[in-house]
C-alpha positions as CSV (number, residue, x, y, z in Angstrom):
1,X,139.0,208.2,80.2
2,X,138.5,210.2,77.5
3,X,136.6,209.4,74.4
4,X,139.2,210.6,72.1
5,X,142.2,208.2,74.0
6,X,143.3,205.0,71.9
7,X,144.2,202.0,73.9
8,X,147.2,200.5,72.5
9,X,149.2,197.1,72.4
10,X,152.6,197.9,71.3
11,X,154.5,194.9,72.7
12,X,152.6,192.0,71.0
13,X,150.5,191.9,67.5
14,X,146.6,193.4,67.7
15,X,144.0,194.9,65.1
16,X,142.6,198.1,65.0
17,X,139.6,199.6,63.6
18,X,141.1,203.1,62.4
19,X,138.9,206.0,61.7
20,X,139.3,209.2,60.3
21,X,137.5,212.2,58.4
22,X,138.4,214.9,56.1
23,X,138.1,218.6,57.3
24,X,134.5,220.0,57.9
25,X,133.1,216.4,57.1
26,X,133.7,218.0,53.6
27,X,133.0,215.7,50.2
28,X,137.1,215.4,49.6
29,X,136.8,212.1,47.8
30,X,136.0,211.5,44.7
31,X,136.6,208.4,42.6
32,X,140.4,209.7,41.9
33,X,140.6,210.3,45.3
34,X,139.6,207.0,46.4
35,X,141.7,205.5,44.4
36,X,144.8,207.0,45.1
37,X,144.3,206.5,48.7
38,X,143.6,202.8,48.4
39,X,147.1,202.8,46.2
40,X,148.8,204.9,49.3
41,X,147.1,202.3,51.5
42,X,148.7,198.9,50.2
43,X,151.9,200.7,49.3
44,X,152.3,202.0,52.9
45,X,151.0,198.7,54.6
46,X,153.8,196.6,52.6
47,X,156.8,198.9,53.7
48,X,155.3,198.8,57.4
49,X,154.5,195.4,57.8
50,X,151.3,195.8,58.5
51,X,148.3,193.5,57.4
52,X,145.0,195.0,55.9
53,X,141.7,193.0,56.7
54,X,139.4,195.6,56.0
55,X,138.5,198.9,54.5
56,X,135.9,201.4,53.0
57,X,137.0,204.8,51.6
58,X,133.9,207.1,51.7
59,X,133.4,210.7,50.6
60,X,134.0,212.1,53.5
61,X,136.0,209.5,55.6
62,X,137.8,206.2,56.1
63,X,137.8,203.2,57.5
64,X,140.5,200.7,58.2
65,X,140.6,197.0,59.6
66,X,144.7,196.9,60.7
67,X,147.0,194.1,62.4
68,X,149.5,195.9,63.5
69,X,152.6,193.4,64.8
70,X,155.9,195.1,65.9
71,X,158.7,195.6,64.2
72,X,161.9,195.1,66.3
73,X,164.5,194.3,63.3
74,X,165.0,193.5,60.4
75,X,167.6,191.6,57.9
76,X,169.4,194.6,56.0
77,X,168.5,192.9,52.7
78,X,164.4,193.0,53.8
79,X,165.0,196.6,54.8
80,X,166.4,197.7,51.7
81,X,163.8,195.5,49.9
82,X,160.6,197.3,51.3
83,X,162.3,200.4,51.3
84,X,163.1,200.3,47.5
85,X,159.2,199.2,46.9
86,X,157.9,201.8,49.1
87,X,159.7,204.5,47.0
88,X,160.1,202.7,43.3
89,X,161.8,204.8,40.6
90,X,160.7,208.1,43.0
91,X,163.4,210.3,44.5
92,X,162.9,209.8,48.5
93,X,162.4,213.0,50.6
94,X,165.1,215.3,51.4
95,X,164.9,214.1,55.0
96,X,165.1,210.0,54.1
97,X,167.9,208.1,52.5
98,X,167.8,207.9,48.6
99,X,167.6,203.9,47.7
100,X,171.2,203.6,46.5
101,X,172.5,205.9,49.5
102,X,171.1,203.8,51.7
103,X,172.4,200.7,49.9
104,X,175.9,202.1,51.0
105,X,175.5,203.1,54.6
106,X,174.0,199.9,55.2
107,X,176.8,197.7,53.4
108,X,179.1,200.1,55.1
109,X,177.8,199.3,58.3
110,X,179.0,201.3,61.6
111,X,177.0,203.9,63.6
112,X,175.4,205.6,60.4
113,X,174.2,202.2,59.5
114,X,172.5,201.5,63.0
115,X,170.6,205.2,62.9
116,X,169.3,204.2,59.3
117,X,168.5,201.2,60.5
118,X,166.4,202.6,63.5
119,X,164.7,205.6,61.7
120,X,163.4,203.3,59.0
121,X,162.2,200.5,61.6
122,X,160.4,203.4,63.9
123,X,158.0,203.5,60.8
124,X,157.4,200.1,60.8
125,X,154.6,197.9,62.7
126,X,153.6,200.7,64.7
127,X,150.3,202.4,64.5
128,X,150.4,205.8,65.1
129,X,153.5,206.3,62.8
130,X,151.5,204.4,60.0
131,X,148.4,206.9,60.0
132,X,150.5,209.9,60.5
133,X,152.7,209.0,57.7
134,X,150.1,207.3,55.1
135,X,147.6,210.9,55.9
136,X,150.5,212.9,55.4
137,X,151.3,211.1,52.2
138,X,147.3,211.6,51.1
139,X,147.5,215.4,52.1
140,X,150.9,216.3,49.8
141,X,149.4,214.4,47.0
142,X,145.7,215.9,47.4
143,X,147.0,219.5,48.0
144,X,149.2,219.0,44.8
145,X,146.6,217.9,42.7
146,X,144.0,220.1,43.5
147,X,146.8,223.4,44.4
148,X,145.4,223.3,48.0
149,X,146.9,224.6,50.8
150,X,146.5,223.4,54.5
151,X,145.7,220.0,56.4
152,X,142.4,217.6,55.0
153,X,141.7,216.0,57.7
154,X,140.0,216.6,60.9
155,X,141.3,216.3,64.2
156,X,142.8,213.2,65.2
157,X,142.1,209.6,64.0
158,X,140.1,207.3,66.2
159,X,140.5,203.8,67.1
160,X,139.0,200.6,68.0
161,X,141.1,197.9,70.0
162,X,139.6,194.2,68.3
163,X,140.0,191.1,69.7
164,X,141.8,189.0,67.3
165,X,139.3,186.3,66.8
166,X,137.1,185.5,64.2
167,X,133.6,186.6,66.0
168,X,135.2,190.0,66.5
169,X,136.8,190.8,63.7
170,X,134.1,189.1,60.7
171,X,131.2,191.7,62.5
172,X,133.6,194.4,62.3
173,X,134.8,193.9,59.2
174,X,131.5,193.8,57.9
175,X,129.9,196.7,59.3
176,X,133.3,198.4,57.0
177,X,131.8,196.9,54.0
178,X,128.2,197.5,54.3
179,X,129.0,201.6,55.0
180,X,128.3,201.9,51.3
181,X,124.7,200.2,51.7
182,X,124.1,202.3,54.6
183,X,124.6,205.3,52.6
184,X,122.4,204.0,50.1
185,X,124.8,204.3,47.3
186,X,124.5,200.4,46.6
187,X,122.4,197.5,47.5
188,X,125.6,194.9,47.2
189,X,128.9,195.9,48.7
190,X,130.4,194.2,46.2
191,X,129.2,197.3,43.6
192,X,131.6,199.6,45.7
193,X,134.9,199.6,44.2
194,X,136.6,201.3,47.5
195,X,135.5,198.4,50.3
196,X,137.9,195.8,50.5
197,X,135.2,193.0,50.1
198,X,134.5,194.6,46.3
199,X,138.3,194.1,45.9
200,X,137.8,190.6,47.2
201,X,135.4,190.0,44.6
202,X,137.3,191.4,42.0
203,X,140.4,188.9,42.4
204,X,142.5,190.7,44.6
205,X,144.8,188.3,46.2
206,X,145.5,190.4,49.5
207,X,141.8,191.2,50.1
208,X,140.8,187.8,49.4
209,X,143.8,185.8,51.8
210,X,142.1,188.9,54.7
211,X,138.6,187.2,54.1
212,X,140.0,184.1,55.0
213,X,142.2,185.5,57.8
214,X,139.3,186.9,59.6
215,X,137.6,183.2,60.1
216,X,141.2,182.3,61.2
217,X,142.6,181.2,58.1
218,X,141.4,177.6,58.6
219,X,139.2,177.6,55.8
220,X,139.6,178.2,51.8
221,X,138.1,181.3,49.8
222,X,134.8,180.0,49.1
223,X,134.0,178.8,52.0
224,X,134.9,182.0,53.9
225,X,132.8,184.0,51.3
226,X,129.8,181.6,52.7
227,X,130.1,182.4,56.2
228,X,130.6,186.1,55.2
229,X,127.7,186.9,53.2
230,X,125.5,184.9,56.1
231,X,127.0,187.8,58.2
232,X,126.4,190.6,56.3
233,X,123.1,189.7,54.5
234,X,121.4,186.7,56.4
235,X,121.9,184.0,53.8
236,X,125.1,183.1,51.5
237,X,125.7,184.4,47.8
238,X,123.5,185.3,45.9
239,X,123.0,187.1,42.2
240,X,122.8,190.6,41.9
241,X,119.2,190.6,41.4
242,X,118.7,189.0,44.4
243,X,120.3,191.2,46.4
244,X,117.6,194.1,47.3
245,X,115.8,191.6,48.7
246,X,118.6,191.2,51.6
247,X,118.7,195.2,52.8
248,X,117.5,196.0,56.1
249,X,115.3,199.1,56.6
250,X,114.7,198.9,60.1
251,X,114.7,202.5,61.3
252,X,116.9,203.2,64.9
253,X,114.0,204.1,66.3
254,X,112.0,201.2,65.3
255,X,115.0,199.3,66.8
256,X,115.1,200.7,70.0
257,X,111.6,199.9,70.5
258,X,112.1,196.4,69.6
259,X,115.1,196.4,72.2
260,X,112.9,197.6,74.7
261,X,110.4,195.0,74.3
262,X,113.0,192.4,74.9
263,X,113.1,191.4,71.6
264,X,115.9,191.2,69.2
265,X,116.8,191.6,65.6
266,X,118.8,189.6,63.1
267,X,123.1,190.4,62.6
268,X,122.7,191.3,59.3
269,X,119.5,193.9,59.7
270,X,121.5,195.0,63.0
271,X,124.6,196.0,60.5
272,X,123.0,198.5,58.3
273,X,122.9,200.9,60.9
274,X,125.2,203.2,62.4
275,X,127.2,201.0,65.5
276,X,129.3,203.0,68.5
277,X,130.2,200.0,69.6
278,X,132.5,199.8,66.7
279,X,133.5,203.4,66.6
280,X,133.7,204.4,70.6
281,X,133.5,201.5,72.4
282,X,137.4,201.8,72.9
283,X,138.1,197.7,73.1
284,X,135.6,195.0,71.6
285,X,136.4,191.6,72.2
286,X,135.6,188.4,74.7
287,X,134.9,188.9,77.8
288,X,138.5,187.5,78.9
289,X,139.9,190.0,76.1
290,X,138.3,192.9,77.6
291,X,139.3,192.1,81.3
292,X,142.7,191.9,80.2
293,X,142.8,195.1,78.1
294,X,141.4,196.9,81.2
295,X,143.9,195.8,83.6
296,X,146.7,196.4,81.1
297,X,145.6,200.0,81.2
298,X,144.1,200.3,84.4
299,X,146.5,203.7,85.8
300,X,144.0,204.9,82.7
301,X,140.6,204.5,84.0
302,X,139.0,206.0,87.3
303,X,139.9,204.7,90.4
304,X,136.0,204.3,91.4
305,X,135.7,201.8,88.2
306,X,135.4,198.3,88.6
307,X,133.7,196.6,85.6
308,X,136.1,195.9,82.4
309,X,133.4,195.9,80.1
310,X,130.1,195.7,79.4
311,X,128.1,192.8,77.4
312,X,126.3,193.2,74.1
313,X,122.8,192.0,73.9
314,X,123.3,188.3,73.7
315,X,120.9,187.1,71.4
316,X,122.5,189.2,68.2
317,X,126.4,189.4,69.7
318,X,127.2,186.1,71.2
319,X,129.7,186.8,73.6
320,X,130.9,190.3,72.6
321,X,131.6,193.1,74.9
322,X,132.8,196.2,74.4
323,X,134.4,198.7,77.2
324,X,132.6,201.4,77.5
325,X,129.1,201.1,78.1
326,X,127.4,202.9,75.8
327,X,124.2,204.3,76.4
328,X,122.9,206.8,74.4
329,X,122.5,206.6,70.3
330,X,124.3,203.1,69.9
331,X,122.4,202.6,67.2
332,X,121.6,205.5,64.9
């Protein structure tokens, strides 16, 4: 299979770790930038239905934590609500309805009203439709504000199949919010507007009900900050001050020869470095989760292949695995 294919569940609700860079890995966002991506973000996420549980804006690339749940139909009064949030007071595109237009097909009903109907819900709870659109959307307002010409990003987005379960997605979601302390631009990710656990911090109600969602939404705010910040940094909140003391330094190759030793190292020093079994391992999940991925795709993979997956080292993972077997530079 190859490393650039994305495994898929269209027919039932799943998260996603999306990534994707800018153009020659060039510095593209600045603070403006990052901001009016995050604004894109939410603003696309709402109209599609889709759930955000994580993110990091960097300078040169992004990173998204996404349920993704299909969209089959819709009430005509929810459609036209979303719709008319997604564009506001702004003229749609020539090629979409205008808000009050679309008020009248739909009310009209007939077969103009059914091919509204299915162009706007083939943007909806779908994930390739969601990054194409919501780069798209980044590019036009990018290229206008800076009078660029041409595409910003490189290539094609990549993506990570997560098991929807709290011990996959909390470590994934955190190793999003600490790429701002691996790149030494803060000690606390909290100090990074453009993470979605600063936003968290700062009051925002749809970052803060996603920190809860990732423990499985049976516990309150406080509690799931606890059980976060043991994840990320060892030990629960602490001050500001306090929180240089938490950083890990380890060097990979320090790490690899504590990992060939036998030994192990704690979660929290583990997620300050750079991870590919978050980026290509393809699925990451249970061992169940993984089996189950595999033989939904199996046409995909080799014939000769027989393993699903492959374990994480135990003693830091629990019971992770991911599907391919990495082997070279996991950790970097």
């Amino acid at each position: 299979m190859s490393n650039r294919r994305r495994l898929l569940l269209s027919d039932r609700s799943a998260v996603y770790h999306v990534m994707s860079r800018t153009a020659y890995r060039s510095l593209l966002f600045g603070n403006e930038e990052k901001e009016i991506f995050v604004r894109l973000l939410f603003q696309q996420a709402v109209f599609a239905g889709i759930e955000v549980l994580g993110y990091c804006i960097m300078g040169n690339h992004i990173h998204l934590l996404l349920r993704v749940s299909p969209v089959d139909s819709l009430a005509d009064e929810v459609l036209l609500n979303r719709y008319r949030q997604f564009y506001g007071l702004e003229k749609a595109p020539q090629s979409s309805y205008g808000v009050k237009e679309l008020q009248d097909v739909l009310s009209k009903g007939g077969r103009e009203a059914e091919t509204a109907r299915s162009r706007i819900l083939s943007r909806m709870g779908d994930l390739p439709a969601f990054m194409r659109e919501l780069k798209q959307r980044f590019t036009i307002w990018y290229n206008h504000r800076h009078e660029n010409k041409g595409t910003i990003w490189a290539a094609r987005y990549k993506s990570l199949l997560v098991e929807d379960s709290p011990e996959s997605l909390t470590r994934v979601a955190a190793y999003l919010d600490l790429n701002p302390v691996r790149a030494g631009l803060v000690e606390d990710p909290q100090d990074y507007r453009w993470c979605g656990y600063a936003a968290a911090m700062g009051g925002n109600r749809l970052m803060r009900s996603a920190l809860i969602a990732l423990f499985g939404s049976k516990r309150d705010f406080k509690e799931s900050l606890k059980s976060y910040r043991l994840i990320m940094f060892g030990k629960g909140y602490q001050s500001k001050c306090e929180a240089s003391s938490d950083a890990g330094t380890i060097s990979p190759e320090k790490l690899e020869a504590v990992l060939r030793q036998g030994g192990s190292l704690p979660l929290n020093e583990l997620l300050r470095l750079r991870i590919r079994y978050f980026t290509d391992g393809l699925a990451l999940g249970s061992k169940s989760f993984i089996d189950s991925v595999f033989q939904m795709h199996r046409p995909a993979f080799g014939k000769r292949r027989s393993k699903s997956g492959t374990a994480l080292p135990p003693e830091t993972w629990g019971q992770l695995y991911t599907m391919r077997n990495l082997k070279k530079r996991v950790y970097a």
